[in-house]
C-alpha positions in Angstrom: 30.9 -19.0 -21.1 32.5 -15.4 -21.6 31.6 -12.1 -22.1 32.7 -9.6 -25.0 34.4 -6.9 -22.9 34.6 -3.0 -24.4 37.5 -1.8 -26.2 36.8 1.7 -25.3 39.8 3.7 -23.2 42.3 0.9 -23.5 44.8 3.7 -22.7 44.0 3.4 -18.3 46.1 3.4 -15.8 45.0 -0.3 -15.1 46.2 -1.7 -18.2 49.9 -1.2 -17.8 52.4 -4.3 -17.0 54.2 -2.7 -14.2 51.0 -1.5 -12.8 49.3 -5.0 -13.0 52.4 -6.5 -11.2 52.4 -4.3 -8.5 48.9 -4.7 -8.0 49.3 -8.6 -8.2 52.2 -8.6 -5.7 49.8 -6.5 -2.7 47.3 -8.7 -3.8 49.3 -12.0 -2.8 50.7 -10.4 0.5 47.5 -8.6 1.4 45.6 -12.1 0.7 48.1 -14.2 2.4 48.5 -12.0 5.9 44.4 -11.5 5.9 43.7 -15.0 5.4 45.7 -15.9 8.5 44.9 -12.9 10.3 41.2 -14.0 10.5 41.3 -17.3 10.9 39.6 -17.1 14.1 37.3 -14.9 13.0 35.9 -17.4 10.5 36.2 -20.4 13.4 33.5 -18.3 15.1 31.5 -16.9 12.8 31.6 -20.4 10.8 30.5 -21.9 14.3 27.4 -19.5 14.6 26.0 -19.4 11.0 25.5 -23.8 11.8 23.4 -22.6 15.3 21.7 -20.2 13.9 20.9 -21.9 10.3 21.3 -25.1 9.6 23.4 -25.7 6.4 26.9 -25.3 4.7 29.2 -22.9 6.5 30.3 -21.4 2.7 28.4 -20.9 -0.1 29.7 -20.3 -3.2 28.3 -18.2 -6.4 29.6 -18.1 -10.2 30.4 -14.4 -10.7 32.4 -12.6 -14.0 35.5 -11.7 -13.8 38.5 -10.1 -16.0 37.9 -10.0 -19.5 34.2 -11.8 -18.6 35.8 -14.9 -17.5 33.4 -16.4 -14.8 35.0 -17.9 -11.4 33.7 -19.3 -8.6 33.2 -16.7 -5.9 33.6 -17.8 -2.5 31.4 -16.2 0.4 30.3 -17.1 4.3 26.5 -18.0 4.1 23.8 -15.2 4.9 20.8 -16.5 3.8 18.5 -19.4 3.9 19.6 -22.8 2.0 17.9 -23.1 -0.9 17.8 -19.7 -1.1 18.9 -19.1 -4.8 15.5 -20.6 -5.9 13.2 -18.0 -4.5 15.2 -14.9 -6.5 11.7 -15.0 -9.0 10.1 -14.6 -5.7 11.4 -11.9 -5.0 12.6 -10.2 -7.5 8.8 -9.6 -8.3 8.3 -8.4 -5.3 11.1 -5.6 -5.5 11.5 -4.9 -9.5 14.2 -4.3 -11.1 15.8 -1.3 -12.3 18.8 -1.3 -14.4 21.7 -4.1 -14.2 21.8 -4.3 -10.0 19.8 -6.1 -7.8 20.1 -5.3 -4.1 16.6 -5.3 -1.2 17.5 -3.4 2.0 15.2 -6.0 3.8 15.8 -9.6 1.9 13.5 -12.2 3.6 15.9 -15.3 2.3 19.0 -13.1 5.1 19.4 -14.7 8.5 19.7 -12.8 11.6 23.6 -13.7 11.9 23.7 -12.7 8.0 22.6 -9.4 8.4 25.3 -9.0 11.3 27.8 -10.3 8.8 26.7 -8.3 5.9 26.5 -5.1 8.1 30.4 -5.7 8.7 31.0 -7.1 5.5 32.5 -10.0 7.3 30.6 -12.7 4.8 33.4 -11.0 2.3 36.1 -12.6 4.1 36.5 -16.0 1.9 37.2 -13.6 -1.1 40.8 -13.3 0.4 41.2 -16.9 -1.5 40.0 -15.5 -4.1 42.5 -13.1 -4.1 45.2 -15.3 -3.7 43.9 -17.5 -6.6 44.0 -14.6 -9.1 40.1 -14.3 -9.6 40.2 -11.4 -7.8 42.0 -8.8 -6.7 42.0 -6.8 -2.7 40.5 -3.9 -4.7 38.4 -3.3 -7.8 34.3 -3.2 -9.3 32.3 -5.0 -7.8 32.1 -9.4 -9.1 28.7 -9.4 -10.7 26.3 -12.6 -11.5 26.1 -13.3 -15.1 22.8 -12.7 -15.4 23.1 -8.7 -14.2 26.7 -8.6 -16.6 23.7 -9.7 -19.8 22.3 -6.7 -18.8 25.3 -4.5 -19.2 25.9 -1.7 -22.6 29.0 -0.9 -23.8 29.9 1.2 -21.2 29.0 -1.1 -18.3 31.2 -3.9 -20.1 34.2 -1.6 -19.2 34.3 -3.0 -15.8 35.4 -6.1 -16.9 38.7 -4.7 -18.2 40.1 -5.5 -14.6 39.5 -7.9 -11.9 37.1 -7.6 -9.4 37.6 -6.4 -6.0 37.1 -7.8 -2.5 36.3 -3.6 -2.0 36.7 -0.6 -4.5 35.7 2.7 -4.9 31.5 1.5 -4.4 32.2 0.3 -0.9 34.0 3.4 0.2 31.7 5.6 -0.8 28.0 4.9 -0.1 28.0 1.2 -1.3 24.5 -0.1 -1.1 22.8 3.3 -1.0 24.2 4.4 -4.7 22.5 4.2 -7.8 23.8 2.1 -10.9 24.9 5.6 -12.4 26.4 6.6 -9.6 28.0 3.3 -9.0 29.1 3.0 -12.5 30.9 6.7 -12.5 32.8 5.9 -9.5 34.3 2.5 -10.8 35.0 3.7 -14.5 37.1 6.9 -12.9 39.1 4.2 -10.6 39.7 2.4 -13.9 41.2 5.4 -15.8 43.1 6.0 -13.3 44.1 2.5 -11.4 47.1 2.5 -9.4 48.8 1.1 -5.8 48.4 4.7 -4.4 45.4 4.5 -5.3 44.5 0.9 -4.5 45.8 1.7 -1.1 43.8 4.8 -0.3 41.0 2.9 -1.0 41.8 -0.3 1.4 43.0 2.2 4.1 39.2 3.8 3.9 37.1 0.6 3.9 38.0 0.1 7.3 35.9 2.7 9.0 33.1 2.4 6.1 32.9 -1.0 6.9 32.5 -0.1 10.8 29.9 2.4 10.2 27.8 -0.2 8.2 26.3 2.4 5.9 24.9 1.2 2.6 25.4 -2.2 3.8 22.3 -4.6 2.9 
């Protein structure tokens, strides 16, 4: 299943071929060097997700991608198993407004997820991703299919390009933004995509990763 994607500013930055090869070519060598680069770090933090949970190391989550082409999304686990069946649960417990869903204090988390999710080190599998062509090292945010049903014209935009393993949202305020706020942010990155861009981007996750602000 696919989603109809807008055909509104078709003109962006984003859309050209030289642009979409050079961001294709960081994405392989960024992908490539960060998957071996934390290696280790997913050893360990594979090793305590099993102590402190029982359960799969990896869990993995159909999310839409380019043109509204869905793709398996790859994650380290941070909640309970079994956990995707009490989202009615608590999604009446903290309603929804608008086509995002995030709860600063999600019962199904596990105390090592919330460490993970504070450093956005459950993001890490999304480097094969990356490397696979689902995604790309930066871009809007890989939303469930059931938030993307949600989306108007305007939202659909976002599907013009891949998804990111960070963007412009994660840089600047991530959980803490509303879906306006949210949306402005990753339609002005799409008008105006490029590598100097993509890199300022990726060189300022780092410390808004450490500072674990907006991070639920």
């Amino acid at each position: 299943m696919g989603f109809p994607v807008s055909t509104k500013d078709r003109d962006d930055k984003g859309s050209t071929i030289s642009n979409r090869f050079l961001k294709r070519t960081l994405d392989l060598i960024g992908s490539v060097v960060g998957l071996l680069l934390t290696a280790p770090v997913l050893l360990i933090v594979g090793l305590a997700i099993k102590l402190d949970n029982p359960g799969p190391v990896f869990f993995s989550q159909e999310r839409i991608g380019l043109n509204g082409k869905p793709f398996r999304m790859v994650k380290l686990r941070t909640m309970v198993v079994g956990a995707e069946r009490q989202v009615a649960q608590v999604l009446a417990a903290n309603p929804l407004h608008g086509p995002v869903f995030k709860i600063p204090d999600d019962p199904r988390v596990t105390r090592v997820g919330r460490l993970l999710r504070r450093w956005s080190l459950d993001e890490l599998p999304q480097l094969w991703n990356v490397l696979r062509g689902d995604m790309s090292l930066v871009g809007p945010r890989p939303e469930e299919s059931w938030v993307v049903e949600r989306y108007n014209d305007l939202q659909r935009s976002r599907l013009k390009i891949k998804p990111g393993l960070t963007g412009p949202m994660q840089v600047s305020g991530r959980g803490d933004l509303d879906m306006n706020e949210r949306l402005e942010l990753e339609l002005r990155y799409i008008r105006n995509c490029s590598i100097k861009e993509d890199l300022k981007i990726l060189i300022k996750s780092l410390p808004a990763i450490i500072s674990g602000k907006g991070a639920y």
